[in-house]
Biopython code that builds the backbone (N, CA, C, O; Angstrom):
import numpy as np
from Bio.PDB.StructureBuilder import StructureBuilder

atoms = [
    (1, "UNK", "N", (0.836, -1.181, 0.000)),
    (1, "UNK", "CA", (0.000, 0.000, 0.000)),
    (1, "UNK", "C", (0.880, 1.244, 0.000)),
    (1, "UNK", "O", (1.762, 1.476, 0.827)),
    (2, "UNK", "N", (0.585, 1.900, -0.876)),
    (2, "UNK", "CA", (1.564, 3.241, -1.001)),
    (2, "UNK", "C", (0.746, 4.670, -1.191)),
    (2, "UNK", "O", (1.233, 5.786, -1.370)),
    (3, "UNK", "N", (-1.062, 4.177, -1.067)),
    (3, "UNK", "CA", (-1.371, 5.921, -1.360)),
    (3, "UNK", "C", (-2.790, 5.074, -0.189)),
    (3, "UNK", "O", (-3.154, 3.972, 0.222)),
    (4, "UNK", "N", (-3.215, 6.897, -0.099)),
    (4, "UNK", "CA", (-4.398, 6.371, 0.593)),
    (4, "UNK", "C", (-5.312, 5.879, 0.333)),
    (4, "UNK", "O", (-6.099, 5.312, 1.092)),
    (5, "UNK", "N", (-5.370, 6.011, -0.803)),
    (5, "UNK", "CA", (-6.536, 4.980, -1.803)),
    (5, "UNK", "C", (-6.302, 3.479, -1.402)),
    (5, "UNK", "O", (-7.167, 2.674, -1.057)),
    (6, "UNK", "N", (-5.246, 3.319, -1.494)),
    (6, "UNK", "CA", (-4.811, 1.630, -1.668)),
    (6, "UNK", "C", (-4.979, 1.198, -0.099)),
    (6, "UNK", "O", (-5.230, 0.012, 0.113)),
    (7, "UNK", "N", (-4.870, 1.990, 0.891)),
    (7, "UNK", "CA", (-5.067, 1.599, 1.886)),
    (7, "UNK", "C", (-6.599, 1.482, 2.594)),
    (7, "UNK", "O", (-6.981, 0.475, 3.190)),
    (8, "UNK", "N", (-7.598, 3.008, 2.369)),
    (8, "UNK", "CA", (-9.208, 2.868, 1.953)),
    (8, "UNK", "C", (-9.821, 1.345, 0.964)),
    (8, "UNK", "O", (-10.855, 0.757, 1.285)),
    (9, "UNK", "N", (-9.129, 1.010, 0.019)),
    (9, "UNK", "CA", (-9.224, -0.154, -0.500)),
    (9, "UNK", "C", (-8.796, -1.364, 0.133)),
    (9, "UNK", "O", (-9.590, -2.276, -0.097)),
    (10, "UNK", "N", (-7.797, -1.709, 0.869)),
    (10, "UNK", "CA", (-7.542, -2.607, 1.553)),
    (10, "UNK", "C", (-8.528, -2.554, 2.814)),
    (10, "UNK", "O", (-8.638, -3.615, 3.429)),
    (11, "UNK", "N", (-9.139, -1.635, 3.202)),
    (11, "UNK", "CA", (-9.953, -1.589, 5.030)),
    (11, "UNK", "C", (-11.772, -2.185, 3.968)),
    (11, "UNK", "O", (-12.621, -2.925, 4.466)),
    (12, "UNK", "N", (-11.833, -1.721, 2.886)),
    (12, "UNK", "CA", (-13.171, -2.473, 2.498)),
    (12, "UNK", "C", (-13.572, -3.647, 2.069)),
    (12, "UNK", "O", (-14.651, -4.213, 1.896)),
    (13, "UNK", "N", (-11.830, -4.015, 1.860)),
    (13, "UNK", "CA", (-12.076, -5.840, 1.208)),
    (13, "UNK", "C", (-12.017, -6.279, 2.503)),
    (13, "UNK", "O", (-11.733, -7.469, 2.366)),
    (14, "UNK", "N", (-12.069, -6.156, 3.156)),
    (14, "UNK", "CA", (-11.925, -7.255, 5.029)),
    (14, "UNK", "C", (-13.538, -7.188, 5.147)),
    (14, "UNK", "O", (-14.438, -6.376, 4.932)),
    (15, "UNK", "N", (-13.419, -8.177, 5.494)),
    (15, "UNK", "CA", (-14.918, -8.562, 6.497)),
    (15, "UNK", "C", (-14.322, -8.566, 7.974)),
    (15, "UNK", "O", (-13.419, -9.136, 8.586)),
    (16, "UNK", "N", (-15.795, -7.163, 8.330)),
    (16, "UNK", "CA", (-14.953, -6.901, 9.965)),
    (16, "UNK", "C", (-16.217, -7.479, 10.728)),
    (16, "UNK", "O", (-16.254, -7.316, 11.947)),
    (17, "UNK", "N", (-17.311, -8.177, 10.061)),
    (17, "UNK", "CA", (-18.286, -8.706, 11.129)),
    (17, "UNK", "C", (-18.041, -9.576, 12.169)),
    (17, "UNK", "O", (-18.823, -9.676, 13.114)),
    (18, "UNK", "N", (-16.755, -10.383, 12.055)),
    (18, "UNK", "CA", (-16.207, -10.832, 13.589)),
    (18, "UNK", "C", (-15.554, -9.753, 14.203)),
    (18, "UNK", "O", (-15.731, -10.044, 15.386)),
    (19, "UNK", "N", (-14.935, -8.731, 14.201)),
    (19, "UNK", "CA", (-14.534, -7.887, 14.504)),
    (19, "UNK", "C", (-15.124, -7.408, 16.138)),
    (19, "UNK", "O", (-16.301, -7.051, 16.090)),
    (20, "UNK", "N", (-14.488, -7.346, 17.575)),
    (20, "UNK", "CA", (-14.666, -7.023, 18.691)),
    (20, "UNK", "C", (-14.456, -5.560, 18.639)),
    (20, "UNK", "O", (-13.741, -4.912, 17.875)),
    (21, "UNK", "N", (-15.258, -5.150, 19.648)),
    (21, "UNK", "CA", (-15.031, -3.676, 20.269)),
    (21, "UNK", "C", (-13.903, -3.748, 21.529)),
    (21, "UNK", "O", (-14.056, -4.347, 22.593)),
    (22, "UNK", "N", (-13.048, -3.179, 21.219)),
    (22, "UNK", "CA", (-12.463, -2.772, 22.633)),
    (22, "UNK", "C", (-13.016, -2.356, 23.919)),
    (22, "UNK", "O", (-13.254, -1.162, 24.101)),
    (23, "UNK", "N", (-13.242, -3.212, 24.821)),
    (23, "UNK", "CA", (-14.165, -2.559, 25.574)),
    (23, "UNK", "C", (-12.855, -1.783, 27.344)),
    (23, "UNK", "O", (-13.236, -1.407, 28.453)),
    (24, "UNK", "N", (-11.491, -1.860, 26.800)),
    (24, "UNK", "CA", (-10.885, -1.890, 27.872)),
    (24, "UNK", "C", (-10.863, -0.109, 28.221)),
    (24, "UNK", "O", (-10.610, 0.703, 27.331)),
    (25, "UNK", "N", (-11.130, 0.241, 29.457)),
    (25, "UNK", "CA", (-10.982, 1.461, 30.008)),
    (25, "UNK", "C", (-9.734, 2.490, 29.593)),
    (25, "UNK", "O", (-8.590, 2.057, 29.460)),
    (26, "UNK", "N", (-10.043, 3.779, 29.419)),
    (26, "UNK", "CA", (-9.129, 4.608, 29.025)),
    (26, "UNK", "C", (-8.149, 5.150, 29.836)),
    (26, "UNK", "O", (-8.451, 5.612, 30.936)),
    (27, "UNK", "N", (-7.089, 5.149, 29.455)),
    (27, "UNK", "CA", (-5.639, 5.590, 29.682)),
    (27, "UNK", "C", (-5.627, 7.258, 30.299)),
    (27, "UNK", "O", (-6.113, 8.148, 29.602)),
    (28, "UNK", "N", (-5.304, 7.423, 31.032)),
    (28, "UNK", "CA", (-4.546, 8.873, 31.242)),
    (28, "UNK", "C", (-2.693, 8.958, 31.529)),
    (28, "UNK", "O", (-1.997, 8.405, 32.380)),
    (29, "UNK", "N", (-2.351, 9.882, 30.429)),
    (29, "UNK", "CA", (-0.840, 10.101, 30.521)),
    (29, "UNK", "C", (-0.011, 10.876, 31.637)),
    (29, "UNK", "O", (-0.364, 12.035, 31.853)),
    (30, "UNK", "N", (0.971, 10.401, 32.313)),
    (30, "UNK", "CA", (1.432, 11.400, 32.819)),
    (30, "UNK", "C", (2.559, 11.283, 32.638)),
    (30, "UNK", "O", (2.994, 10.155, 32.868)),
    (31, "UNK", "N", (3.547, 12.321, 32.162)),
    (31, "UNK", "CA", (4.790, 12.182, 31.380)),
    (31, "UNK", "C", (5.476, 13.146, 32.978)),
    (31, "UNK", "O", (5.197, 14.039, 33.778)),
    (32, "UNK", "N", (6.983, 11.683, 32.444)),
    (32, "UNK", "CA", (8.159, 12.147, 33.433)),
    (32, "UNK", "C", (8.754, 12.069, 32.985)),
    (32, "UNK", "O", (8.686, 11.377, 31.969)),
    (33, "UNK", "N", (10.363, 13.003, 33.512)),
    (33, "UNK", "CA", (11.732, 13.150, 33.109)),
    (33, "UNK", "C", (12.076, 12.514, 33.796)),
    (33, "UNK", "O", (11.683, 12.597, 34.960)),
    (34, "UNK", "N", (13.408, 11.126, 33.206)),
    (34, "UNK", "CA", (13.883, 9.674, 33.998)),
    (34, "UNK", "C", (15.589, 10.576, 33.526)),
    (34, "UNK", "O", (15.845, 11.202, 32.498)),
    (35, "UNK", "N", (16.463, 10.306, 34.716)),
    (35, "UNK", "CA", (17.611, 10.317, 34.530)),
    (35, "UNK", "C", (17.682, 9.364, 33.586)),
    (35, "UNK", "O", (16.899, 8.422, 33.708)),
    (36, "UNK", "N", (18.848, 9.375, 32.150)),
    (36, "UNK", "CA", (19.148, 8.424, 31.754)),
    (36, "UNK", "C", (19.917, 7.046, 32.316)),
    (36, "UNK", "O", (19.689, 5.997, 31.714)),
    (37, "UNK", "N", (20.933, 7.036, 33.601)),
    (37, "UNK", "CA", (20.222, 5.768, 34.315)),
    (37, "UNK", "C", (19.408, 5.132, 34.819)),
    (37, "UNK", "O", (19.494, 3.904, 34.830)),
    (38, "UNK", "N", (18.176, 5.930, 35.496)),
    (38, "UNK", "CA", (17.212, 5.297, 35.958)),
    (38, "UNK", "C", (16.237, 4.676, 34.374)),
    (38, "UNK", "O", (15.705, 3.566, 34.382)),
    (39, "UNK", "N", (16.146, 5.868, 32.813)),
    (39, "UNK", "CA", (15.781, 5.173, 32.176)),
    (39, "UNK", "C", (16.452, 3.875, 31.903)),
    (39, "UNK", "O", (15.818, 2.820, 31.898)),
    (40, "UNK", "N", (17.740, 3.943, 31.673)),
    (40, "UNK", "CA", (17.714, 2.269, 31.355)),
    (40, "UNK", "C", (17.955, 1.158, 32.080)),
    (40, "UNK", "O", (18.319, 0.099, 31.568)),
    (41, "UNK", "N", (17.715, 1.383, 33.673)),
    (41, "UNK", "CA", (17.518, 0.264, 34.405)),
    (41, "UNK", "C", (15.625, 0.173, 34.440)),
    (41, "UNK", "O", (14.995, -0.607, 35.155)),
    (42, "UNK", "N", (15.176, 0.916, 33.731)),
    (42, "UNK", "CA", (13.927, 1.005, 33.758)),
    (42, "UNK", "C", (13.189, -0.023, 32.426)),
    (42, "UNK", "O", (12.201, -0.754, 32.490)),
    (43, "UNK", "N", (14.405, 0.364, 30.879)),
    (43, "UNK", "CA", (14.022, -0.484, 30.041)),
    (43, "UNK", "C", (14.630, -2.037, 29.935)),
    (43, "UNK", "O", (14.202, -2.980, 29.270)),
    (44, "UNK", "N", (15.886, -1.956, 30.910)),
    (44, "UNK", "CA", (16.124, -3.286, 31.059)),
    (44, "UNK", "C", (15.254, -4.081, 32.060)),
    (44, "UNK", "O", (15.239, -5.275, 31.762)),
    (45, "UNK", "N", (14.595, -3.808, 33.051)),
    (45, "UNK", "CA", (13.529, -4.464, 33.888)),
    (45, "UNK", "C", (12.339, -4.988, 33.127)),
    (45, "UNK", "O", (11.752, -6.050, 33.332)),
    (46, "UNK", "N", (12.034, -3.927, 32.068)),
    (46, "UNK", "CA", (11.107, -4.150, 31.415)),
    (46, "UNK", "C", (11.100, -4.939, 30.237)),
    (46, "UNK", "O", (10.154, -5.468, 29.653)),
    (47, "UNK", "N", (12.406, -4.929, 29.968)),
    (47, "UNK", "CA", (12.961, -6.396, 28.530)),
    (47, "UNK", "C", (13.111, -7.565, 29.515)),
    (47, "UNK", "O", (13.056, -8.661, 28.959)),
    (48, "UNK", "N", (13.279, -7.593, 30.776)),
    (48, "UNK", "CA", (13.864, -8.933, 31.317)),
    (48, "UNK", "C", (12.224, -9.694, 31.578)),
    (48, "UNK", "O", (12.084, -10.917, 31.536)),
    (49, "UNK", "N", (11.062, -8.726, 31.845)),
    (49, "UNK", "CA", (9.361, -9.259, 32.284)),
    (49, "UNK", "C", (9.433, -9.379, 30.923)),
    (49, "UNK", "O", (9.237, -10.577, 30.722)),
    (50, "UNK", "N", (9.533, -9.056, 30.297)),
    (50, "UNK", "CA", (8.941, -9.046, 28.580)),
    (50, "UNK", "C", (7.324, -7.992, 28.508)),
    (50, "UNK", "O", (6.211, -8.342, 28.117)),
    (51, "UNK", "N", (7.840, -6.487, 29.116)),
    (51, "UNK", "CA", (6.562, -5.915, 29.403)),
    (51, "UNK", "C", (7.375, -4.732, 28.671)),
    (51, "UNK", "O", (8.571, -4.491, 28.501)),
    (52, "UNK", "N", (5.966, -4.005, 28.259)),
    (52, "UNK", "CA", (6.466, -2.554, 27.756)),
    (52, "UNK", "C", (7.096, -1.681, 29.007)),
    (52, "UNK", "O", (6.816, -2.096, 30.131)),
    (53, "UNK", "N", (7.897, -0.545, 28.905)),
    (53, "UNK", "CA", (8.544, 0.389, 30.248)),
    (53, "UNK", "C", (7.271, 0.985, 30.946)),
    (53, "UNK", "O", (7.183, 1.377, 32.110)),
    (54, "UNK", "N", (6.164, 0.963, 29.829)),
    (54, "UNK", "CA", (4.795, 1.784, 30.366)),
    (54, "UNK", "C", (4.258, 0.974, 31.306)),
    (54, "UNK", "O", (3.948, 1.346, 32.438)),
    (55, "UNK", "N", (4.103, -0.415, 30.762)),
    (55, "UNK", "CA", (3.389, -1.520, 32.072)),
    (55, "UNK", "C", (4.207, -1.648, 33.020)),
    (55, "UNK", "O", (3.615, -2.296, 33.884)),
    (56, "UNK", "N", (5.241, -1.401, 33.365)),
    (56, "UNK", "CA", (6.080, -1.766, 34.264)),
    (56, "UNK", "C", (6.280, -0.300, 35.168)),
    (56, "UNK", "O", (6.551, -0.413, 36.363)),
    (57, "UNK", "N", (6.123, 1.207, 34.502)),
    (57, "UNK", "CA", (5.703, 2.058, 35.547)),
    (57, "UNK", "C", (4.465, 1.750, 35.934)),
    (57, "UNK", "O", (4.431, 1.723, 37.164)),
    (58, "UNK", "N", (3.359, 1.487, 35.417)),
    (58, "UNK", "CA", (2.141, 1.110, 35.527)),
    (58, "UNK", "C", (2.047, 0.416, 37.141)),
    (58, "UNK", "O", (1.517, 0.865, 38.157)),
    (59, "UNK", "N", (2.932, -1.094, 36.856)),
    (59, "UNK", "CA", (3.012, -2.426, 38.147)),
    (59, "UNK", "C", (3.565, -1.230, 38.854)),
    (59, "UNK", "O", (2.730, -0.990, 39.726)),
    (60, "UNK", "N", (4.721, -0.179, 38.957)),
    (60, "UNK", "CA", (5.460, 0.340, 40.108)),
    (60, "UNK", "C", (4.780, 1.017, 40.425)),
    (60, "UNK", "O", (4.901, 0.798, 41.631)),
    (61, "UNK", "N", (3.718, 2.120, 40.338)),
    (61, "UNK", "CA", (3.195, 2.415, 40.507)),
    (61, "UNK", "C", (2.117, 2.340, 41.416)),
    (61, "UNK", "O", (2.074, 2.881, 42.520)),
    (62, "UNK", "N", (1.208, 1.604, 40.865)),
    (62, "UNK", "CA", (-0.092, 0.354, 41.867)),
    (62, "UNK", "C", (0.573, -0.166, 42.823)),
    (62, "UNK", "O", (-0.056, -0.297, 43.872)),
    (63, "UNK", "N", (2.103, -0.657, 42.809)),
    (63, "UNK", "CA", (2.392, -0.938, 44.133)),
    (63, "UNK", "C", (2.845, -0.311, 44.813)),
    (63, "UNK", "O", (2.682, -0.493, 46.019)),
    (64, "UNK", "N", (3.701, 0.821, 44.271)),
    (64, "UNK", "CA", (3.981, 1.611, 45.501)),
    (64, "UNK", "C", (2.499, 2.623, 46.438)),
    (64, "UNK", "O", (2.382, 2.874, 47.637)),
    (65, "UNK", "N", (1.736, 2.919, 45.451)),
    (65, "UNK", "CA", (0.452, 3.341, 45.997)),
    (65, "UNK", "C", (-0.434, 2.133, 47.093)),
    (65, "UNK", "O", (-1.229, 2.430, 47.985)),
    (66, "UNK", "N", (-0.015, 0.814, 46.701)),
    (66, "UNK", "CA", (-1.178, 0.076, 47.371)),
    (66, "UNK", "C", (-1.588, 0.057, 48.980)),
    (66, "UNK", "O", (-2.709, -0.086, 49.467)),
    (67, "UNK", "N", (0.407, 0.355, 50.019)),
    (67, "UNK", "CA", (0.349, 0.611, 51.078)),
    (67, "UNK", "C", (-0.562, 1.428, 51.335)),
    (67, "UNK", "O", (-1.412, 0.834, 51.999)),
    (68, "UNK", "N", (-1.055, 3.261, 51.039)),
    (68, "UNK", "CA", (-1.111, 4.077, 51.726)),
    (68, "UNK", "C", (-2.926, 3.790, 50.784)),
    (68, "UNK", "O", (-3.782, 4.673, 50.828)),
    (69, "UNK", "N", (-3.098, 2.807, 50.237)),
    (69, "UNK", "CA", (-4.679, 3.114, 50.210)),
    (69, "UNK", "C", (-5.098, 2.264, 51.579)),
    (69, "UNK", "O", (-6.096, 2.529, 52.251)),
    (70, "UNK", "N", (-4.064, 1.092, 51.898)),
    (70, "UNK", "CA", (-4.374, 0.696, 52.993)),
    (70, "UNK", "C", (-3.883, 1.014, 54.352)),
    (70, "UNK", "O", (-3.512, 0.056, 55.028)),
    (71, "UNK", "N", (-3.823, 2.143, 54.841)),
    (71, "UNK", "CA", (-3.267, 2.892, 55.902)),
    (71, "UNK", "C", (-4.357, 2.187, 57.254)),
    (71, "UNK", "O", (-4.149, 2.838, 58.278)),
    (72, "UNK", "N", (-4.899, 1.614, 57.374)),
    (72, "UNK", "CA", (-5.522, 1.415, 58.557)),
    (72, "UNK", "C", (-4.669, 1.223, 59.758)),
    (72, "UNK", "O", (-3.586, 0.639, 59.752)),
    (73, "UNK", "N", (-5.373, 1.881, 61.018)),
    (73, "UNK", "CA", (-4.689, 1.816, 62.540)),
    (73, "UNK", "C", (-4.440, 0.484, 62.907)),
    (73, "UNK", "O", (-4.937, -0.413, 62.225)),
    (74, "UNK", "N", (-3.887, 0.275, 63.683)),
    (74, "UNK", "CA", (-3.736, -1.097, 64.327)),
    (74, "UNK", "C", (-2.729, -0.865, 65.088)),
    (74, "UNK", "O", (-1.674, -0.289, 64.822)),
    (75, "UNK", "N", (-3.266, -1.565, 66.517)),
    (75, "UNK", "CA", (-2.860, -1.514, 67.901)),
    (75, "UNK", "C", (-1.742, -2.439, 67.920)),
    (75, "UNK", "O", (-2.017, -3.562, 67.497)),
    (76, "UNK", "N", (-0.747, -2.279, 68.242)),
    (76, "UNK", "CA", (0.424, -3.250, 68.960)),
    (76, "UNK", "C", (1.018, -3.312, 70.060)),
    (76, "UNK", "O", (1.153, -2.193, 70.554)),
    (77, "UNK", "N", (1.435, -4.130, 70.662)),
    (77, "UNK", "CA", (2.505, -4.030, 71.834)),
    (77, "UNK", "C", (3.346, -3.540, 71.745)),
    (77, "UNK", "O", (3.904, -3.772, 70.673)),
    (78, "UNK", "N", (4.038, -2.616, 72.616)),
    (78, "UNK", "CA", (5.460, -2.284, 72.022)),
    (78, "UNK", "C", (6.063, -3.058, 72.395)),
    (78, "UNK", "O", (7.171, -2.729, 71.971)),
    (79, "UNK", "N", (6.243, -4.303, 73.150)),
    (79, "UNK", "CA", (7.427, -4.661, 73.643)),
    (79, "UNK", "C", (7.338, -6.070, 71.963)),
    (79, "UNK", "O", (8.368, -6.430, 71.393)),
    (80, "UNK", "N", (6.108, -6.507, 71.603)),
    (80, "UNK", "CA", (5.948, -6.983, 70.326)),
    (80, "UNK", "C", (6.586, -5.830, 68.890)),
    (80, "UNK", "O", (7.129, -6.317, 67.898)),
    (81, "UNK", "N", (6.438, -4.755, 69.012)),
    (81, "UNK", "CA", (6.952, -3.938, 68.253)),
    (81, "UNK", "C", (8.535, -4.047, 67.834)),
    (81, "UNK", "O", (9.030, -4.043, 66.707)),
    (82, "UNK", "N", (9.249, -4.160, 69.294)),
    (82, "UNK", "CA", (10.512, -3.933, 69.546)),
    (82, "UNK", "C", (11.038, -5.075, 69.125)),
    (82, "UNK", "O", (12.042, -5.210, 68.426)),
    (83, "UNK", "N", (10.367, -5.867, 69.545)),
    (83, "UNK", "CA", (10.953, -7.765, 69.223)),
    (83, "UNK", "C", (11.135, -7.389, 67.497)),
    (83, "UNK", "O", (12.263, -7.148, 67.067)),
    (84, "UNK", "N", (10.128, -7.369, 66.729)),
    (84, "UNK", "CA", (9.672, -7.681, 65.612)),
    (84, "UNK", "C", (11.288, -6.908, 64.838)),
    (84, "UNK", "O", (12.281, -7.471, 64.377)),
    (85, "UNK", "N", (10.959, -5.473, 64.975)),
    (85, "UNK", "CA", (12.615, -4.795, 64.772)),
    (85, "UNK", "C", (13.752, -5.460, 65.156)),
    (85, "UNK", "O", (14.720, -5.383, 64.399)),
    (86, "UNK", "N", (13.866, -6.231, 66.383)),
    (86, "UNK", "CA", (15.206, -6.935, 66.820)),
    (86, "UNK", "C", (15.919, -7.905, 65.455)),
    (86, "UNK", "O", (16.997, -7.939, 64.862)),
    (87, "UNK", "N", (14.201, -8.845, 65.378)),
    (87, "UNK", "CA", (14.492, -9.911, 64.468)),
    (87, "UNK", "C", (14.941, -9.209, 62.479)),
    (87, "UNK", "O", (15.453, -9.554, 61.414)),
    (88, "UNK", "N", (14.369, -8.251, 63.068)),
    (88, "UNK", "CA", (14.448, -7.380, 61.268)),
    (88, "UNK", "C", (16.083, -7.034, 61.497)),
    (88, "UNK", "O", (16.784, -7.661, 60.703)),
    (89, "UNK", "N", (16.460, -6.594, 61.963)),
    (89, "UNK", "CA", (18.027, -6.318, 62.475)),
    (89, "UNK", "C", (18.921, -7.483, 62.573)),
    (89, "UNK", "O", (19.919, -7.624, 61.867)),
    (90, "UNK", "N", (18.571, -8.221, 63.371)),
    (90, "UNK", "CA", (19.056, -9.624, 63.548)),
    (90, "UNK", "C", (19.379, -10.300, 62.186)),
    (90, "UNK", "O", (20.548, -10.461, 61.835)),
    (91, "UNK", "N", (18.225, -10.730, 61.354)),
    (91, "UNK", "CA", (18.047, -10.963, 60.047)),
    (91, "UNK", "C", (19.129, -10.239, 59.082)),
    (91, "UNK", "O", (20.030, -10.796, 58.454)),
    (92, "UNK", "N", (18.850, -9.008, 59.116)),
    (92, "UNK", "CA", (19.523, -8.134, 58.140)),
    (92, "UNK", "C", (21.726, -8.362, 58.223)),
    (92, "UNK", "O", (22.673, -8.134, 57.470)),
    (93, "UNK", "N", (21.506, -8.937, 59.658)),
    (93, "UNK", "CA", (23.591, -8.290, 59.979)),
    (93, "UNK", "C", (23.525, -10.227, 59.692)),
    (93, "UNK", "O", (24.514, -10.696, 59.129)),
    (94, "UNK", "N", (22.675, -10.962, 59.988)),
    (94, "UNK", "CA", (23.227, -12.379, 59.233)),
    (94, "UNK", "C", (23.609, -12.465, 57.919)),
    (94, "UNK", "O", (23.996, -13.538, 57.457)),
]
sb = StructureBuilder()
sb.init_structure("model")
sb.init_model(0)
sb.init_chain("A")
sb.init_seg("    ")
for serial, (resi, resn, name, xyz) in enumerate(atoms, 1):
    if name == "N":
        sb.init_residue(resn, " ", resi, " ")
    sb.init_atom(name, np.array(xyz, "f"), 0.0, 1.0, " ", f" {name:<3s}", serial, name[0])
structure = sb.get_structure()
């Protein structure tokens, strides 16, 4: 196909009666400036999932947000508090 004719001609010989609607929800953009290292530890993460860099801010995203949609209170012991840190410390210098 090399003119727009030929391409108007190619979209009328198809039979689009199997043809689906997209029914998936719309996109909003929000454009950032990535250091060029952070871009390409950004497109190599995203060649190693086999995901576009967009789905993969997308996943970082939803997860870094998911904590603070779930902010709920909750009561602890401190002396359970303190333990819990010991073992996180403990853990970490093994």
């Amino acid at each position: 196909m090399t003119s727009r004719d030929d391409a108007l001609r190619a979209l009328n010989d198809s039979d689009w009666s199997g043809a689906e609607v997209d029914q998936s929800t719309a996109k909003v953009v929000h454009s950032t400036r990535l250091p060029p290292e952070v871009s390409s530890r950004l497109e190599a993460e995203a060649h190693r999932r086999g995901i576009t860099p967009s789905a993969l801010i997308c996943e970082l995203v939803d997860a870094g947000l998911a904590p603070v949609a779930d902010d709920t209170t909750v009561t602890v012991r401190a002396a359970d508090l303190r333990r819990a840190i010991d073992n996180v410390i403990h853990d970490a210098a093994a």
